[in-house]
TIRO-2110 file (N, C-alpha, C; in Angstrom, 1 decimal):
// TIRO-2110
13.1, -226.1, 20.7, N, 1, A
13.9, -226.9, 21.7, CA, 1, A
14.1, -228.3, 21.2, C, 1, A
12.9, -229.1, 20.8, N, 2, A
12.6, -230.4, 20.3, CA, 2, A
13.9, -230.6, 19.4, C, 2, A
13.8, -229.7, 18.3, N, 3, A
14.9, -229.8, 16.9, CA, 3, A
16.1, -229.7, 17.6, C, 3, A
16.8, -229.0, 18.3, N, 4, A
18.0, -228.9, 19.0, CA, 4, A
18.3, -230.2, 19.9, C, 4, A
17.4, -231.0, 20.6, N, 5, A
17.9, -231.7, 21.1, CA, 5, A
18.1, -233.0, 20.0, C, 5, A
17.1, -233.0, 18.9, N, 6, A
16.8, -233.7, 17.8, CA, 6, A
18.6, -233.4, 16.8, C, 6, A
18.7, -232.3, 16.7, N, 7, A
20.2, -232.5, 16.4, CA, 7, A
21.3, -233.0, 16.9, C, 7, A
21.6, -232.5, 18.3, N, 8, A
22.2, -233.7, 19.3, CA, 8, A
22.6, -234.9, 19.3, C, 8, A
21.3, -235.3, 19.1, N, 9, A
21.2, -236.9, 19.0, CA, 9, A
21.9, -237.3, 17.7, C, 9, A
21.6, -236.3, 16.7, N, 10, A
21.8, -237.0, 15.5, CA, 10, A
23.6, -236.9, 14.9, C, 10, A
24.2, -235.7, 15.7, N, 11, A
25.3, -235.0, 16.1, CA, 11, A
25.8, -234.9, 17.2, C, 11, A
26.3, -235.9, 17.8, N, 12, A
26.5, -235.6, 19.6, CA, 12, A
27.8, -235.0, 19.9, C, 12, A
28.7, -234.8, 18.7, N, 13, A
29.6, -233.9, 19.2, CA, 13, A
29.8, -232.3, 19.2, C, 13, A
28.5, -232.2, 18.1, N, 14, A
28.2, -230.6, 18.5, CA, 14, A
27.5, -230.4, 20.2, C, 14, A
27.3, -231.5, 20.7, N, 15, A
26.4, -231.4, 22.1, CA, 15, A
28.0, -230.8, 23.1, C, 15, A
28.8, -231.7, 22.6, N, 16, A
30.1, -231.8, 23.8, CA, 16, A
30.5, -230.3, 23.5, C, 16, A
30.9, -230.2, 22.2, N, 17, A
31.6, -228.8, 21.6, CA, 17, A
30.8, -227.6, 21.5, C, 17, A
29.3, -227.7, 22.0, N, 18, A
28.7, -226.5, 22.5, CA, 18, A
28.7, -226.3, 24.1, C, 18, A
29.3, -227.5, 24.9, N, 19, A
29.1, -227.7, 26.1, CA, 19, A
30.8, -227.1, 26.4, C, 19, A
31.5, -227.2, 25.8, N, 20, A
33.4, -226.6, 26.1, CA, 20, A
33.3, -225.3, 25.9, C, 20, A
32.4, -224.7, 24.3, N, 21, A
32.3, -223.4, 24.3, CA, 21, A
31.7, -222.4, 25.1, C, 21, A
31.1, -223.2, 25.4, N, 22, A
29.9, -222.4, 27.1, CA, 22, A
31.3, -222.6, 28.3, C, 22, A
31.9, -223.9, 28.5, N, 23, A
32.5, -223.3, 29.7, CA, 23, A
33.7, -222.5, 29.2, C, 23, A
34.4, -222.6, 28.0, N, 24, A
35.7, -221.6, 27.6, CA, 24, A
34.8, -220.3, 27.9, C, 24, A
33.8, -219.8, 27.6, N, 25, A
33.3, -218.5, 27.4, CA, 25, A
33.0, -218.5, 29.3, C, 25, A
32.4, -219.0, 29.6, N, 26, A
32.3, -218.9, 30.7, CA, 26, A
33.9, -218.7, 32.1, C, 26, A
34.9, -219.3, 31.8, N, 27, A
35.9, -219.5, 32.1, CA, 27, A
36.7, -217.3, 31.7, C, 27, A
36.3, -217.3, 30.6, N, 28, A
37.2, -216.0, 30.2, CA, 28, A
36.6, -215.2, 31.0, C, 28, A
35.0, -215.5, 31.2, N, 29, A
34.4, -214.1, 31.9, CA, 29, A
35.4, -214.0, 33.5, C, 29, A
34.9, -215.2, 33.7, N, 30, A
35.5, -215.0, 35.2, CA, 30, A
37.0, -214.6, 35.3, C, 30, A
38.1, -215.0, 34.4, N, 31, A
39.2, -214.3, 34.6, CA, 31, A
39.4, -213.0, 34.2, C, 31, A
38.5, -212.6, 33.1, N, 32, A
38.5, -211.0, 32.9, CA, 32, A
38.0, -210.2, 34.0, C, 32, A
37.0, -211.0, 34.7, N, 33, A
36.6, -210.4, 36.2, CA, 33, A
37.1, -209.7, 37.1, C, 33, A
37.7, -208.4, 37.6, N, 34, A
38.1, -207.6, 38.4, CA, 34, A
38.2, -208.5, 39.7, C, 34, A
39.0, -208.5, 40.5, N, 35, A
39.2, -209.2, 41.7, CA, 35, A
38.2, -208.3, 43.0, C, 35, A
38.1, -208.4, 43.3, N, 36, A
37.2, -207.5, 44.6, CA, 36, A
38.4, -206.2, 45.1, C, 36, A
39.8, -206.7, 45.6, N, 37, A
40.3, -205.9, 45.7, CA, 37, A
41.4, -204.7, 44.4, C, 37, A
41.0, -205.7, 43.3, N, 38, A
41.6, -204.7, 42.4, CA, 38, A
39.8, -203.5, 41.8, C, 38, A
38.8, -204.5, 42.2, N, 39, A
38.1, -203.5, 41.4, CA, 39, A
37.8, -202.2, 41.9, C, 39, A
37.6, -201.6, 42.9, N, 40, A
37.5, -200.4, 43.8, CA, 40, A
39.1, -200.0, 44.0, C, 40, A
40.1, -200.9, 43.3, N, 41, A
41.4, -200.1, 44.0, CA, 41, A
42.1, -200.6, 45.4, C, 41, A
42.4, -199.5, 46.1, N, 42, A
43.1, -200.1, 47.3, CA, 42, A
41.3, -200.0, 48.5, C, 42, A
41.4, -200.7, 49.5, N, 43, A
40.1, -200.8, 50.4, CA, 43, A
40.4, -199.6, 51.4, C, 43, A
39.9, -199.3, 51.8, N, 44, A
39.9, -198.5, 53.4, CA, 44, A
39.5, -199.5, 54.7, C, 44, A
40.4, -198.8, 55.7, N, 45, A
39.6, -200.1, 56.7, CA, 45, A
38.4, -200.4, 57.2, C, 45, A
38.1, -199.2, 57.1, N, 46, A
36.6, -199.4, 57.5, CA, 46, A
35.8, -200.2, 56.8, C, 46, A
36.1, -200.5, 55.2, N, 47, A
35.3, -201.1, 54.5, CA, 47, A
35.5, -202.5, 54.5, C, 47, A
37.0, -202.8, 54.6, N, 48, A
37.7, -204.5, 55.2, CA, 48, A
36.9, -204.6, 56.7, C, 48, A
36.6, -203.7, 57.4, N, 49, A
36.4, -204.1, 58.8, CA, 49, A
35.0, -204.5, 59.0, C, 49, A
33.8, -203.6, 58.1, N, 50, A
32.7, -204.1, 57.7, CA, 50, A
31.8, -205.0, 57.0, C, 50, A
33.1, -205.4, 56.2, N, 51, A
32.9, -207.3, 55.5, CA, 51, A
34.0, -207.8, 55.8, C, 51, A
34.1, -208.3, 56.8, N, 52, A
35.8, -208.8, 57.1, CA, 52, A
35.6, -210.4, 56.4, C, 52, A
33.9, -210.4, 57.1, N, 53, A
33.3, -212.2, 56.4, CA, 53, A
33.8, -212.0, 54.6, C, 53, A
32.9, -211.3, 54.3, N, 54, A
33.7, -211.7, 52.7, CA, 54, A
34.7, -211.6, 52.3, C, 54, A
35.7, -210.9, 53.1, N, 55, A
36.8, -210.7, 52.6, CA, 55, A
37.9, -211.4, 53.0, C, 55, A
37.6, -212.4, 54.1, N, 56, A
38.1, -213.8, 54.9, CA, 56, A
38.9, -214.8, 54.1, C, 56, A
40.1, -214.7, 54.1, N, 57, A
41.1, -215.6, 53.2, CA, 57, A
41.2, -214.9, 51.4, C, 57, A
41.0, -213.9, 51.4, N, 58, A
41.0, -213.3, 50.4, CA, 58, A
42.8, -212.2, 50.5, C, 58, A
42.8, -212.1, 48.8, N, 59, A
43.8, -211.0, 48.7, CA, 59, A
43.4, -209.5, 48.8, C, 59, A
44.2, -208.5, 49.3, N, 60, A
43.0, -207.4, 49.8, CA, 60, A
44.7, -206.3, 49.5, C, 60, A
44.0, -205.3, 49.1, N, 61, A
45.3, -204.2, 49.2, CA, 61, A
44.6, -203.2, 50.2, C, 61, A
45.3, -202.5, 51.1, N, 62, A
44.7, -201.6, 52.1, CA, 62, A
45.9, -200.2, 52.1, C, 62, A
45.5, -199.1, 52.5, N, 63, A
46.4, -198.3, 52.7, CA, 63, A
46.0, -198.1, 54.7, C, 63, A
47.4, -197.3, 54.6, N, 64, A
47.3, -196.8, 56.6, CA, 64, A
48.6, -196.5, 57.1, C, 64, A
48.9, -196.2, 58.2, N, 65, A
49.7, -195.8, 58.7, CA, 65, A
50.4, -196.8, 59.9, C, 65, A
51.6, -196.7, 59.5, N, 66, A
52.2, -198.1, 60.3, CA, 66, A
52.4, -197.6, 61.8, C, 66, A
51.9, -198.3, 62.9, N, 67, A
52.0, -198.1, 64.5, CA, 67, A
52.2, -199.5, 65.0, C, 67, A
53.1, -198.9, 66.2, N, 68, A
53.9, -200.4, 67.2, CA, 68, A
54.1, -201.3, 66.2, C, 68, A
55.8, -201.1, 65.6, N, 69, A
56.1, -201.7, 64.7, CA, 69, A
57.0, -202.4, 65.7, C, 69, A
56.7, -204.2, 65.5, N, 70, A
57.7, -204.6, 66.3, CA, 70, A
58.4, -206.1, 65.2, C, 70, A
60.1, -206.2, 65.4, N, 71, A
60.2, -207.2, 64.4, CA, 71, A
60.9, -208.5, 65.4, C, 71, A
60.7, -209.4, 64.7, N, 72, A
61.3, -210.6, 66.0, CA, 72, A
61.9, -211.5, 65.1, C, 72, A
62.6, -213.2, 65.0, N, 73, A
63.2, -213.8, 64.5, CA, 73, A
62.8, -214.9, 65.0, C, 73, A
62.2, -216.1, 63.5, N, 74, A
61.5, -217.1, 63.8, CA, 74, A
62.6, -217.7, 64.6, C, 74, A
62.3, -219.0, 65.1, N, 75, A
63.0, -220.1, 65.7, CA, 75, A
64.1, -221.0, 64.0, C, 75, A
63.6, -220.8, 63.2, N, 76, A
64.5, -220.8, 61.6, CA, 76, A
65.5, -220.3, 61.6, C, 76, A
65.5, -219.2, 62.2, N, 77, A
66.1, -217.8, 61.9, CA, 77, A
65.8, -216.7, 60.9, C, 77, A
64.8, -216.7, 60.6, N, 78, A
63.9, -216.1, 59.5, CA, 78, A
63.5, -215.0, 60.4, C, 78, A
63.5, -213.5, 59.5, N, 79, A
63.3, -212.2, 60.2, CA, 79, A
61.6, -212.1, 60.0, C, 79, A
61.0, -211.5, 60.8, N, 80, A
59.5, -211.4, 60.6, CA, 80, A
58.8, -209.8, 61.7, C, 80, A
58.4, -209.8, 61.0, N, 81, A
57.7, -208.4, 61.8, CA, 81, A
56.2, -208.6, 62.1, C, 81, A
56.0, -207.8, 62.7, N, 82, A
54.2, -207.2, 63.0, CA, 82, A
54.0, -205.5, 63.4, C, 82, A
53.0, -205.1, 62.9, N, 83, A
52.8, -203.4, 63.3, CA, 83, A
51.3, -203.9, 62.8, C, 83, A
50.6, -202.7, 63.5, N, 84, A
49.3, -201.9, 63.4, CA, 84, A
49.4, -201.2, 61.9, C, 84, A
47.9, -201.9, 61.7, N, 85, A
47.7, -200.4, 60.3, CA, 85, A
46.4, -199.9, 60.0, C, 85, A
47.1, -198.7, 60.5, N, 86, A
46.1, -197.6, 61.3, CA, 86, A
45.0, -196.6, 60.3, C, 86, A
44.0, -196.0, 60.4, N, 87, A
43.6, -195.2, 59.7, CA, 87, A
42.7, -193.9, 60.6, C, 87, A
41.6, -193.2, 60.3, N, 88, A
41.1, -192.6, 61.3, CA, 88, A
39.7, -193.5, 61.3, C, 88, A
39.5, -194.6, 60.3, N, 89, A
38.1, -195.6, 60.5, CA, 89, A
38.8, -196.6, 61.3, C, 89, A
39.6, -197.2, 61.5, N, 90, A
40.0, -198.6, 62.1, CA, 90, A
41.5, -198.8, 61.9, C, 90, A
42.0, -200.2, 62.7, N, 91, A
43.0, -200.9, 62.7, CA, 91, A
42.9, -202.3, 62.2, C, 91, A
44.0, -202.8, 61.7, N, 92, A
44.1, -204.3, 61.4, CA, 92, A
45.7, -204.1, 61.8, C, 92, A
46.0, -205.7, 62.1, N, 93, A
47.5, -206.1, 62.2, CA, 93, A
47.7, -206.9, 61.4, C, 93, A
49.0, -206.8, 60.7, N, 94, A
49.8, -206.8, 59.7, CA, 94, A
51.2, -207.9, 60.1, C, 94, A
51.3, -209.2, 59.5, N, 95, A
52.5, -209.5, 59.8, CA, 95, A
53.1, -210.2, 58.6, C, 95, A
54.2, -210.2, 58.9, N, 96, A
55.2, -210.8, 57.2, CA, 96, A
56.3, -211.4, 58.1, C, 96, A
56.9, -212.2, 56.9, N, 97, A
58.4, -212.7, 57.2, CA, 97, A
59.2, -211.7, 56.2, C, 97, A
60.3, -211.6, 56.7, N, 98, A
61.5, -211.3, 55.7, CA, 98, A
61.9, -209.6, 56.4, C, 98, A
62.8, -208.7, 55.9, N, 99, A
63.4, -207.6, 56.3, CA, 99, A
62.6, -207.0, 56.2, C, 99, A
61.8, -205.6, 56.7, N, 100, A
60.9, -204.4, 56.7, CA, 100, A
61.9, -203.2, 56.3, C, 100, A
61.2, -202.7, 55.2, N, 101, A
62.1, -201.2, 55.3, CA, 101, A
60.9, -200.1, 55.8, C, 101, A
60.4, -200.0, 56.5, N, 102, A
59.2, -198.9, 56.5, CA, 102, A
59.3, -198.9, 58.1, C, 102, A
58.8, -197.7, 59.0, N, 103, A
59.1, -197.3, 60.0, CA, 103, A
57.6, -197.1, 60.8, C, 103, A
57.5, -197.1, 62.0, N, 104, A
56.9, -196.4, 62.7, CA, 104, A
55.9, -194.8, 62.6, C, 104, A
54.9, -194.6, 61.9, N, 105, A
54.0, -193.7, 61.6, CA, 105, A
54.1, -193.1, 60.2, C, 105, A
54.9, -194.3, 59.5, N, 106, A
54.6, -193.8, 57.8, CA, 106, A
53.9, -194.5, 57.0, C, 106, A
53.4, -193.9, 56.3, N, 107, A
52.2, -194.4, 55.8, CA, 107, A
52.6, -195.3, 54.4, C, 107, A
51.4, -196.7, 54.0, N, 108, A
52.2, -197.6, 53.3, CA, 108, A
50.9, -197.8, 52.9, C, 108, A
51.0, -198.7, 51.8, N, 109, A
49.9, -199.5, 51.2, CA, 109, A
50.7, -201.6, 51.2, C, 109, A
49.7, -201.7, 52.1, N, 110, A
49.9, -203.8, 52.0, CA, 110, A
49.0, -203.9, 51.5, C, 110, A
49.4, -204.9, 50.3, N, 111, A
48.7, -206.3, 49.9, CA, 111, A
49.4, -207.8, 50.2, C, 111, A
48.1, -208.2, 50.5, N, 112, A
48.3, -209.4, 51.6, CA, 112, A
46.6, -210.1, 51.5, C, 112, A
46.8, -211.7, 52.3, N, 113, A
45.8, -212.2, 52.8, CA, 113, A
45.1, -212.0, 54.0, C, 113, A
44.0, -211.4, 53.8, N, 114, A
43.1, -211.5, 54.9, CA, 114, A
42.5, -212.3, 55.8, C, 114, A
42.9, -212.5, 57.0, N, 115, A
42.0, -213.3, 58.0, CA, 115, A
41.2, -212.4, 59.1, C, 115, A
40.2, -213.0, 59.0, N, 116, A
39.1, -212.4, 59.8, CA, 116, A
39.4, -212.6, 60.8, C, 116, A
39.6, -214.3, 61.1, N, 117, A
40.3, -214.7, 62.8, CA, 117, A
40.9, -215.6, 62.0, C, 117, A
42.0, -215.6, 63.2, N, 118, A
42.8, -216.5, 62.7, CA, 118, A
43.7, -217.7, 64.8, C, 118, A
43.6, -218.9, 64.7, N, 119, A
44.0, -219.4, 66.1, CA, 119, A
44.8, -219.9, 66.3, C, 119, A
45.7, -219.2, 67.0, N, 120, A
47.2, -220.0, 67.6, CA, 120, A
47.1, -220.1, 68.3, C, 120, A
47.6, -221.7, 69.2, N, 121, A
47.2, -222.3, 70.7, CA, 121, A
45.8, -221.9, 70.7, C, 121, A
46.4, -221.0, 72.0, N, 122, A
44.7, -221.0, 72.5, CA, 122, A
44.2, -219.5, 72.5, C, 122, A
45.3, -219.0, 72.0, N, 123, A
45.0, -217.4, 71.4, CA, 123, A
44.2, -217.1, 69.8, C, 123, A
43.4, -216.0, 69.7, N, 124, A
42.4, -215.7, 68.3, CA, 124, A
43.3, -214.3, 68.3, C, 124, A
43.6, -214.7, 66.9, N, 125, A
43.8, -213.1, 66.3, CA, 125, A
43.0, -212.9, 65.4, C, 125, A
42.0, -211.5, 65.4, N, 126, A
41.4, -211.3, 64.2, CA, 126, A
41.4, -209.8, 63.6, C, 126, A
41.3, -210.3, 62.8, N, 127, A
41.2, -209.0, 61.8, CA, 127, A
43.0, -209.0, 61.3, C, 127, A
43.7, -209.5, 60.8, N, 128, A
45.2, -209.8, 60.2, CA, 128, A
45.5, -209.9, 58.9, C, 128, A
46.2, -209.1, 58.8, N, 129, A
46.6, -209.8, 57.0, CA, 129, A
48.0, -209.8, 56.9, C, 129, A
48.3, -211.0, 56.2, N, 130, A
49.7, -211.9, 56.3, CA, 130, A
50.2, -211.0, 55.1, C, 130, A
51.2, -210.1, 55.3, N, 131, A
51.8, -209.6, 53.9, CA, 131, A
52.4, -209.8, 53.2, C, 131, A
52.5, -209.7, 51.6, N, 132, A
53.0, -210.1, 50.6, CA, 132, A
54.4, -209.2, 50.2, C, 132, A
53.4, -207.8, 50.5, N, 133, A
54.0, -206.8, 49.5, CA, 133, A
54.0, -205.4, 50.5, C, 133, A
54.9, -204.7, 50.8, N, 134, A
54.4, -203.7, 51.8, CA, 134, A
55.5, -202.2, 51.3, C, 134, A
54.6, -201.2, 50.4, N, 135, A
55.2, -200.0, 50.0, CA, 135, A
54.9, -199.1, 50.4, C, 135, A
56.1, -198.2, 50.7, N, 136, A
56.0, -197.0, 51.4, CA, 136, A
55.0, -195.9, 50.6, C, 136, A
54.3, -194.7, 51.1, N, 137, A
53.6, -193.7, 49.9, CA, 137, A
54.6, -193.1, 49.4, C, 137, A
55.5, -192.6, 50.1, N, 138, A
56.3, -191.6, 49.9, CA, 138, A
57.6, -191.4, 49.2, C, 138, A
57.9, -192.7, 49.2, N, 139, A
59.1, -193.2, 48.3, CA, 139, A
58.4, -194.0, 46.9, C, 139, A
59.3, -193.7, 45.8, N, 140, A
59.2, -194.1, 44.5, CA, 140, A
59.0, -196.1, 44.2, C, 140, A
58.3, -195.9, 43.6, N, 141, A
58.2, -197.1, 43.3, CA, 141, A
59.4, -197.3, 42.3, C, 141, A
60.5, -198.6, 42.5, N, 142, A
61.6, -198.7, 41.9, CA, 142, A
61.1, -199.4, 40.2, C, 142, A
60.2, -200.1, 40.2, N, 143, A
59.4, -200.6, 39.1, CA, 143, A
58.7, -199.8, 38.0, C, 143, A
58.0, -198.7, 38.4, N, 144, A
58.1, -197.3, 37.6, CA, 144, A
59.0, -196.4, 37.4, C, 144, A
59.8, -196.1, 38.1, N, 145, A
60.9, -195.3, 37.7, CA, 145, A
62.1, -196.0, 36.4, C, 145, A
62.5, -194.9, 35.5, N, 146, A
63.4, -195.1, 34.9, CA, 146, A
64.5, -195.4, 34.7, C, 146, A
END
């Protein structure tokens, strides 16, 4: 240890340029890192509903079945929806801006951000996730197809 710091001194830019190589290496691990919800795949609810804490402002992909699909229009004029997404472990509610093509008891996979609770006025919603992305199972994905 003595010699190493004794080089250092006598070299102090191998000190900086072992200190960038430690964070570059350190830096790659973490981006090569599986995301929580890409590493297991898509979540089940049950498993979002039993760490909702760690999964609180996080991106999350879930599958389920869409129930009380209701869509309304901001004060903008911006289209926005909300529905239930259902499984036989649990529910979360689901809302997005923009046109919905998905219906009433078909089953979809969202990715989106998760809130555990979330407070408007004087109202708590919890357990929600704001959607990004919302595809149907049963229709083709237009991005794989030829």
């Amino acid at each position: 240890m003595g010699s190493y710091l004794l080089r250092m001194v006598q070299h102090p830019r191998a000190g900086v340029m072992a200190a960038a190589a430690i964070l570059l290496v350190t830096a790659l691990i973490s981006l090569s890192a599986p995301t929580r919800s890409s590493a297991g795949g898509m979540l089940e609810i049950a498993d979002l509903l039993a760490r909702a804490e760690e999964y609180d402002k996080q991106m999350v992909v879930v599958v389920g079945r869409v129930a009380n699909l209701q869509t309304a229009t901001t004060r903008q004029g911006q289209s926005g929806y909300g529905f239930l997404l259902e499984d036989p472990s649990g529910t979360v509610k689901v809302v997005g801006l923009g046109k919905l093509e998905v219906h009433d008891g078909e089953q979809v996979i969202v990715e989106g951000v998760f809130s555990r609770l979330r407070q408007t006025g004087r109202a708590i919603v919890y357990n929600e996730i704001k959607a990004t992305v919302i595809r149907p199972m049963d229709r083709p994905n237009p991005d794989l197809v030829g």
